[in-house]
N, C-alpha and C positions, 0 to 999 in steps of 0.2 A: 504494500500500500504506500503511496507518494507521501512525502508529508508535505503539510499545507502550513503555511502560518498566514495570519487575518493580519491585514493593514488597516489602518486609518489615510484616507486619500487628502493632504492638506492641499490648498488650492493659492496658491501666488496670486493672489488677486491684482494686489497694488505693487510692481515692481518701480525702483526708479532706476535712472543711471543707463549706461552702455555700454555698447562691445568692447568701445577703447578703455575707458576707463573703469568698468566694473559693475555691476548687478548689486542691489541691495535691497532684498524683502523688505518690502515694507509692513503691509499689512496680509493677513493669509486666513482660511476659515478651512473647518473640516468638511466636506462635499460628503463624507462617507466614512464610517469607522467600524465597518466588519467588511470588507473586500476578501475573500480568499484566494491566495496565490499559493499555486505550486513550489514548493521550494528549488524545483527543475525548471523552472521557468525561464526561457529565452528573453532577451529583451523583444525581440520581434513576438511572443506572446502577450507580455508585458502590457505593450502599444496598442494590439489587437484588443487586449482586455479594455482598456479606458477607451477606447474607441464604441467599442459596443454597448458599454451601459452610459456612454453618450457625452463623458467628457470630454475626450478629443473628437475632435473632427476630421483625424485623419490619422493613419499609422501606419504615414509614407518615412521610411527612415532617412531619407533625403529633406525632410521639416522638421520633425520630432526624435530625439533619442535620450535613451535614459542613461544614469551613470549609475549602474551598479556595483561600485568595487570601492567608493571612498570611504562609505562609512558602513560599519557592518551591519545597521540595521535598519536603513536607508535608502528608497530608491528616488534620485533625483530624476525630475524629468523636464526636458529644459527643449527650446527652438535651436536646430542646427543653427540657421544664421543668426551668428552674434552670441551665440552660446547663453539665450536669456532664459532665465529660470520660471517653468511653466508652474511644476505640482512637486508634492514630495509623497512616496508611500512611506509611511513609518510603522516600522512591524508593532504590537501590539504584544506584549508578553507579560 
């Protein structure tokens, strides 16, 4: 059986700042805090997932990709161009 862990999906609502000079959340809300993910989970899963219960609007990885390796229990998901910070899944334990 796969294991699953539940995320909470925060939503970067208010970002300021840019590409050159850097991103800075400003303000953020929880869109959702029982999401189940795979813990096998591809990022190309990942994109599909938030696309289907209607976050994104797209999970072209050429717009949207997630960084999953910087923090362990964190997935960022941010706009290819300019690297701007979209949503965060934050595991729940």
């Amino acid at each position: 059986m796969k294991e699953v862990t539940t995320y909470s999906l925060r939503n970067y609502f208010d970002v300021w700042g840019n590409a050159k000079d850097g991103w800075e959340v400003n303000n953020s809300c929880i869109e959702f805090d029982d999401l189940n993910i795979t813990d096998d989970a591809t990022e190309k899963d990942i994109l599909k997932y938030l696309k289907g219960i209607g976050f994104l609007s797209t999970d072209d990885r050429r717009m949207v990709r997630c960084d999953m390796n910087t923090y362990a229990d964190v997935i960022e998901v941010y706009e290819v161009k300019g690297h701007k910070p979209i949503a965060a899944l934050v595991a729940n334990y």
